[in-house]
N, C-alpha and C positions, 0 to 999 in steps of 0.2 A: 831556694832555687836548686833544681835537683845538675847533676852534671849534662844530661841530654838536654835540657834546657839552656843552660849555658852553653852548651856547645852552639845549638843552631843561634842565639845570640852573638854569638862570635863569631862564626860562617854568615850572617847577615851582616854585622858589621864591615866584617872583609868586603864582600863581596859588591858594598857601599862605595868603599875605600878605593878599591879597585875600578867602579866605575868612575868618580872623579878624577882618577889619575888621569883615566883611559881618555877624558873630558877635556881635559889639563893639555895632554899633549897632542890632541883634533887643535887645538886653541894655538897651541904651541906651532906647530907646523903649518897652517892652513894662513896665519896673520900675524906670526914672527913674535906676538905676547901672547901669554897665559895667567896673569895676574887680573884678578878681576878690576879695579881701580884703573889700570892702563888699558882698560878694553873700553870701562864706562868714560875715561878722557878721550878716547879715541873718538868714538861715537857722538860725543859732544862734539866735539870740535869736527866734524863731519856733518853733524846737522848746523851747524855756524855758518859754517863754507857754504851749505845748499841753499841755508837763507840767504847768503849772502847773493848768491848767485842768481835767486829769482827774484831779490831785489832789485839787482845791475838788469837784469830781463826787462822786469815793469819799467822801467826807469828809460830804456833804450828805445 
């Protein structure tokens, strides 16, 4: 791999890096986490809740 090649390799990678962060912290501010794992609990437990909630409906 010659050095111009590495180079944009590494300006890609960055530029990768950079958008996850940028991702990270929309995540961060917008819902108070940015951990993926506390987002996919969050989301469960939030489809729990709406089940629950159109079962108490049918039920009413």
């Amino acid at each position: 791999m010659d050095a111009t090649t590495a180079t944009a390799l590494i300006e890609g990678f960055d530029e990768q890096l950079q958008d996850l962060y940028r991702e990270k912290e929309l995540l961060e501010t917008s819902l108070g986490i940015s951990d993926a794992e506390d987002i996919i609990a969050m989301v469960r437990s939030l489809e729990e809740q709406l089940s629950a909630l159109y079962a108490d409906i049918a039920t009413s």
